[in-house]
N, C-alpha and C positions, 0 to 999 in steps of 0.2 A: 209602794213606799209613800208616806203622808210628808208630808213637811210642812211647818208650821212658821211663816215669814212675821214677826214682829215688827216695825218700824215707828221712828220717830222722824226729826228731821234735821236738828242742831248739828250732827253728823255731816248731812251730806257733803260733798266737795263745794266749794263754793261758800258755801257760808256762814258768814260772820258776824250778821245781827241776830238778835231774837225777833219771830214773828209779832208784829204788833198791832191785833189784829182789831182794836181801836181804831186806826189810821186808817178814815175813808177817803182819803185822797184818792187822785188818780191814779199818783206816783207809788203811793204803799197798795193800791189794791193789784198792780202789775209787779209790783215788787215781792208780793207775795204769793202772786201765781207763779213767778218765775221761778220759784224756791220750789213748786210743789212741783213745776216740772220735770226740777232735775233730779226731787226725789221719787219720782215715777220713773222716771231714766232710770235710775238706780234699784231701785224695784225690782224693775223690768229683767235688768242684768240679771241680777240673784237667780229670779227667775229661769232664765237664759241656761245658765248654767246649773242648776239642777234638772230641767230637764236632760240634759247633756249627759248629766253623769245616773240617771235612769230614774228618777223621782215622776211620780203617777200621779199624786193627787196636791196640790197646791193651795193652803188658805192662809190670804194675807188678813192682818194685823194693821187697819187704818188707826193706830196709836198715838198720832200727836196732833193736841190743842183741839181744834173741833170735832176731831175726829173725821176729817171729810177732807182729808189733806194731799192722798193721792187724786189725780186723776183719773177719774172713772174707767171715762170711756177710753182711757190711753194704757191702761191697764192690758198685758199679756193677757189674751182669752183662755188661755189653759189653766187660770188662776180663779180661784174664786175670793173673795174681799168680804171683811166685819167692818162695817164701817157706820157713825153715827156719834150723841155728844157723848162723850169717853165720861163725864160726872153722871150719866144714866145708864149705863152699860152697866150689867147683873155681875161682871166683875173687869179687873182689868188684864188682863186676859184670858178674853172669851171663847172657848170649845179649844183650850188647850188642855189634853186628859190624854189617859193611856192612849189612845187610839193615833198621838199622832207619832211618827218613826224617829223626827230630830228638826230643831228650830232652827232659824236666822233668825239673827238682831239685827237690823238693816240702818244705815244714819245713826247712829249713838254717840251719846255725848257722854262726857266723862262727869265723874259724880263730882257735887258743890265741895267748894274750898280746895280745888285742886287745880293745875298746872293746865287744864285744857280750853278750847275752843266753845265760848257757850256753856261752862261747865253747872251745873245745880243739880239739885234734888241728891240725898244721904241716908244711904239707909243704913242702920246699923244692928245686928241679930248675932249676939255672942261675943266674940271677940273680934267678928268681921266688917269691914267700911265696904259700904257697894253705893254703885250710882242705882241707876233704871235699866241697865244694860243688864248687870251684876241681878237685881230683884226678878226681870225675866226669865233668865236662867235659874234663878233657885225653885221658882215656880214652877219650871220644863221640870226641875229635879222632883218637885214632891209628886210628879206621876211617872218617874222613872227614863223621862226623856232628857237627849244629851242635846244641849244648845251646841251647835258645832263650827257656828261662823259667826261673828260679830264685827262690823265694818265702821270706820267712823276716823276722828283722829286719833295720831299716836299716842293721846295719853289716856284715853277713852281704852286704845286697847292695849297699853300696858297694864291695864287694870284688870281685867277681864283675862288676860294669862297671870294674873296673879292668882284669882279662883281655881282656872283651870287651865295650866300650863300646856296643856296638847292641842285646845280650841288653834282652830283657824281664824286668822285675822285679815284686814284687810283695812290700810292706813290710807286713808286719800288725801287726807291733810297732815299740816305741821302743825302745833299752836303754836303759835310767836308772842301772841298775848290773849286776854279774855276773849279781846275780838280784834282780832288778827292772825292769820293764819298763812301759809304757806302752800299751797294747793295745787292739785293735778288737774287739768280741766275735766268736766263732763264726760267725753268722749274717752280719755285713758283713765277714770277712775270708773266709768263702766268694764271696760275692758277688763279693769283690774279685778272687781267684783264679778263676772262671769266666771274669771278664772276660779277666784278665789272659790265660788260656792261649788263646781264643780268639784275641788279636791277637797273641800268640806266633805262634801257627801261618799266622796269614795274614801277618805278618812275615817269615817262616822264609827264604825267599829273600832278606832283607838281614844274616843274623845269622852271621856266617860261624863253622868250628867253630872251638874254641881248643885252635890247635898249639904244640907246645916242637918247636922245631928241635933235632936228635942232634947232636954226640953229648951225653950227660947225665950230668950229676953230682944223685944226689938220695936226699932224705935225709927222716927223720920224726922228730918227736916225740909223743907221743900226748898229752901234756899237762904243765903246768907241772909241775917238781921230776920230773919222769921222763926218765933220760937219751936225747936221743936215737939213734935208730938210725945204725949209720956209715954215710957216704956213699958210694952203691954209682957206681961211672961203668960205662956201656955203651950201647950205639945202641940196644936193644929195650927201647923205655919201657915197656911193660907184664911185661916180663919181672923187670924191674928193682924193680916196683911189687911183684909175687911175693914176692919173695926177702924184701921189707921186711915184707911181711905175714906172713911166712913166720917170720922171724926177730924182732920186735919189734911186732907185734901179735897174739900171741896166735893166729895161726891151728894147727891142730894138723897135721903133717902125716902121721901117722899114721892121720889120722880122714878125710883127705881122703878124693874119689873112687876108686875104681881105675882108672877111665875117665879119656882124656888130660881137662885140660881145656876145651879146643875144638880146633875142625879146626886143625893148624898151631903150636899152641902145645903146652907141655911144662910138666911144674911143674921149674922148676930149680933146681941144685946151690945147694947152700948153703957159698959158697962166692966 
């Protein structure tokens, strides 16, 4: 059994600024390792417990800001890690395809202009609102896999049982405001998520994956007062996701691979 671990970090327990990875102080450059500790703790957890409940092969998802945001070397050795700058990456999530058995979302924050902790980034495909939690999963769906855990605050995952009511959750915060939260320490929000991913996995066969029927209209904004991207229509959801990334998140494609990006797919025209 494969499992495919996503993460970000606005999610994890503890915290309530955004990374600000400008600040080379001494205080923001500890401030900032101290955030990737805990979300390596948290990681770790996920980890934890799917091996527990029998998962064989492990590739994590180093998904937020530099891309280099776990700790390596503190990393579960039973896991293997994609990690590097997320604007150069051949897509944004990389060797997710049939091959793997069911995802975690690990740390997620809840989509922009909503009630949560850190909340940004909008994506919108039909008549549906998703954050970056919500786009992972629909990406798991377009090769048939079920996203079956997503961990973060409460409103992050009241959102994500709105897609899909059966997902396993796991709340380690409150929001109280944009940036203020209500929080379990480190130690019981691992806890929490060993549990959590454990009965994900032995779930897994009631958590069905979260599809958008083609064809699609869809579109982004990456955060409040930033225009967003125009709404591309076409039947290749993932292709369509490209283009946005392509064009209004910053991917460079210059800096891309020269290698296609997976078997089957193409980076496409902009256009």
């Amino acid at each position: 059994m494969k499992l495919y671990i996503h993460t970000d970090i606005e999610g994890v327990a503890g915290m309530v600024h955004f990374e600000d990875r400008n600040d080379q102080t001494t205080e923001g450059y500890f401030k900032r390792l101290r955030m990737h500790k805990l979300l390596t703790g948290e990681v770790n957890a996920a980890i934890e417990g799917a091996l527990a409940a029998g998962v064989k092969e492990i590739l994590v998802n180093d998904s937020h800001g530099s891309g280099y945001s776990i700790l390596f070397e503190e990393l579960n050795p039973a896991a293997q890690i994609i990690h590097g700058p997320l604007t150069r990456q051949p897509f944004w999530t990389p060797c997710l395809d049939a091959s793997v058995d069911l995802v975690f979302c690990i740390a997620q924050h809840a989509m922009a202009n909503s009630n949560g902790v850190l909340a940004h980034s909008l994506w919108y495909c039909n008549d549906l609102y998703f954050g970056e939690a919500g786009m992972a999963m629909a990406l798991a769906g377009c090769s048939g896999v079920p996203a079956v855990l997503v961990t973060g605050d409460n409103t992050c995952c009241a959102q994500v049982r709105d897609l899909v009511p059966q997902i396993e959750t796991v709340v380690v915060k409150e929001a109280l405001s944009p940036y203020n939260a209500k929080s379990w320490t480190p130690a019981r929000a691992r806890e929490m998520i060993k549990a959590g991913a454990k009965r994900a996995v032995e779930r897994r066969g009631e958590i069905p994956p979260f599809r958008i029927k083609p064809p699609y209209k869809l579109g982004f904004a990456p955060r409040p007062g930033v225009p967003p991207a125009r709404v591309l229509e076409g039947d290749d959801f993932r292709e369509l996701v490209m283009k946005i990334l392509l064009n209004g998140y910053h991917y460079d494609l210059q800096k891309l691979p020269i290698w296609p990006m997976e078997p089957g797919h193409r980076i496409p025209a902009l256009h």
